[in-house]
matplotlib code that plots the C-alpha trace (Angstrom):
import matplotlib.pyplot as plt

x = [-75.0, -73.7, -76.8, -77.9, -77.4, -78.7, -79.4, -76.0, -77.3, -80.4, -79.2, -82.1, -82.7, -83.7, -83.0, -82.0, -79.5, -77.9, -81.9, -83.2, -80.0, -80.7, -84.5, -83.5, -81.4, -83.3, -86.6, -85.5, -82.1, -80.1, -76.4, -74.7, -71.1, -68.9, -69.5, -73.1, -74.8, -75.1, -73.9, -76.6, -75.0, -76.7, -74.8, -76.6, -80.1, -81.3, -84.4, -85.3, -85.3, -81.2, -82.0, -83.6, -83.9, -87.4, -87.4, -90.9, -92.2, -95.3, -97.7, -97.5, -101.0, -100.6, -102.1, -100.1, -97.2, -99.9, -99.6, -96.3, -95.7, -92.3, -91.8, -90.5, -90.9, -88.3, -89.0, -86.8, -86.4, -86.4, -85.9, -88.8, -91.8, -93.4, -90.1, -90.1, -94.3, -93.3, -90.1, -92.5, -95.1, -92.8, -91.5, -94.5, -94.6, -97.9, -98.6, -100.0, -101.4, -100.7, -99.6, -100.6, -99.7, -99.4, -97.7, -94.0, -94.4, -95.4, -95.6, -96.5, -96.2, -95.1, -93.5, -90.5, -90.2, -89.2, -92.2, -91.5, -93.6, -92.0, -92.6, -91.0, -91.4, -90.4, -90.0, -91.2, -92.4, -96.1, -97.2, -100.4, -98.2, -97.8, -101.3, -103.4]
y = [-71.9, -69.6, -67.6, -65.5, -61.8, -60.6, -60.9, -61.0, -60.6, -61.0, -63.3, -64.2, -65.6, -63.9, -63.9, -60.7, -59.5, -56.3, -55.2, -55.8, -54.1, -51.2, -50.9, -51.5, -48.4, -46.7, -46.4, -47.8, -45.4, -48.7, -47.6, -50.4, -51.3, -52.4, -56.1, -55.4, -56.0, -53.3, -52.9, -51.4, -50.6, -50.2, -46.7, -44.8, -45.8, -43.2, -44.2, -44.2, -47.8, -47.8, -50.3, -53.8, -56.2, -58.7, -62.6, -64.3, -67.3, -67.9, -70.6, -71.9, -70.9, -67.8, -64.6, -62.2, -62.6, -62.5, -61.6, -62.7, -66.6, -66.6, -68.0, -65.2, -61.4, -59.2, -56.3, -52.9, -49.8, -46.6, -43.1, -41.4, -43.0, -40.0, -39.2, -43.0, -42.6, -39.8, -41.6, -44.6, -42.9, -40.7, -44.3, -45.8, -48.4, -49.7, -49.6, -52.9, -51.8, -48.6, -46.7, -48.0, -46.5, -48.8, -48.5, -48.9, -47.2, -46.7, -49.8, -49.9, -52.8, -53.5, -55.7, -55.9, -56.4, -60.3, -60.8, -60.3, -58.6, -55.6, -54.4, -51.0, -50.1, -46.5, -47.1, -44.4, -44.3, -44.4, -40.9, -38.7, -36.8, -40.2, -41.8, -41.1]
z = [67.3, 64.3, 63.2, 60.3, 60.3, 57.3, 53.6, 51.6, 48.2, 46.2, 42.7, 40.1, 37.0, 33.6, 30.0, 29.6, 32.1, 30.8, 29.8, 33.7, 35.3, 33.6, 34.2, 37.7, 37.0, 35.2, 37.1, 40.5, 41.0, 41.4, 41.2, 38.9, 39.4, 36.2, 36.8, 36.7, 39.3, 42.8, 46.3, 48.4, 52.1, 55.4, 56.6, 53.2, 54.4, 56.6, 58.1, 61.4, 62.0, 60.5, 58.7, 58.9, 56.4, 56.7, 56.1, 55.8, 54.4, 52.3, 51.8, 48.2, 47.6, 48.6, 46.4, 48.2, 45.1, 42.5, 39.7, 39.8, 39.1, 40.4, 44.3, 45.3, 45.9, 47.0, 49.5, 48.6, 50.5, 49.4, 50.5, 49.4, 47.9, 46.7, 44.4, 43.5, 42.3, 40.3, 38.2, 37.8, 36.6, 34.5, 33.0, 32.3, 34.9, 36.3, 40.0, 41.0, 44.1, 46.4, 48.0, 51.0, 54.3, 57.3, 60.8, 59.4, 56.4, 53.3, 50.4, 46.7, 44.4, 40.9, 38.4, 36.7, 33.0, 33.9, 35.9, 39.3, 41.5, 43.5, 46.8, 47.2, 50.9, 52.4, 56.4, 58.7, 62.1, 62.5, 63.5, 62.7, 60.0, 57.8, 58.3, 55.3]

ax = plt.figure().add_subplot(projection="3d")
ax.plot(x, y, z, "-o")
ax.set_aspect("equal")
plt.show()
């Protein structure tokens, strides 16, 4: 049987296009190509783990996407969640919730100017240096 073997992309909806791409550049560090959107690739990710990418489902009830409306949330990783705090906080942006510090990491949460909640997720190895 053929199988999955990871995500290939990550394509949404909004009414602004150009405006999103560039807060995604501008307060996430996403590197845009010409045509607009990004490649992000496994070999520049250098967490311990070498990189993993997770797929869960929901229940539609579910709170855990709240305060977004939209049925989905996307997970992204990131190399240094302190530095990532820092430019958000620099730019404004509201932290929904976190930093929280958990045995694979580190996670805080917020939403993009279409509405979609964020969960930015620095992977580490649980260890008594990264328990807070």
């Amino acid at each position: 049987m053929a199988k999955i073997t990871g995500i290939g992309g990550v394509f949404f909806k909004t009414q602004n296009p150009k405006e999103l791409a560039e807060w995604y550049k501008q307060h996430l560090g996403l590197d845009l190509e010409a045509w607009g959107g990004a490649i992000i690739k496994w070999p520049n990710d250098k967490a311990d783990d070498k990189g993993i990418t997770v797929w869960h489902t929901a229940p539609a009830d579910t709170k855990w996407f709240s305060p977004s409306e939209s049925s989905f949330m996307i997970n992204y990783r990131v190399d240094n969640m302190e530095e990532m705090l820092s430019q958000l906080k620099a730019g404004n942006i509201e932290i929904v919730k976190g930093p929280e510090y958990h045995e694979n990491g580190v996670f805080t949460w917020i939403m993009d100017p279409a509405g979609n909640k964020l969960e930015l997720w620095e992977p580490m190895a649980w260890n008594e240096k990264n328990k807070k």
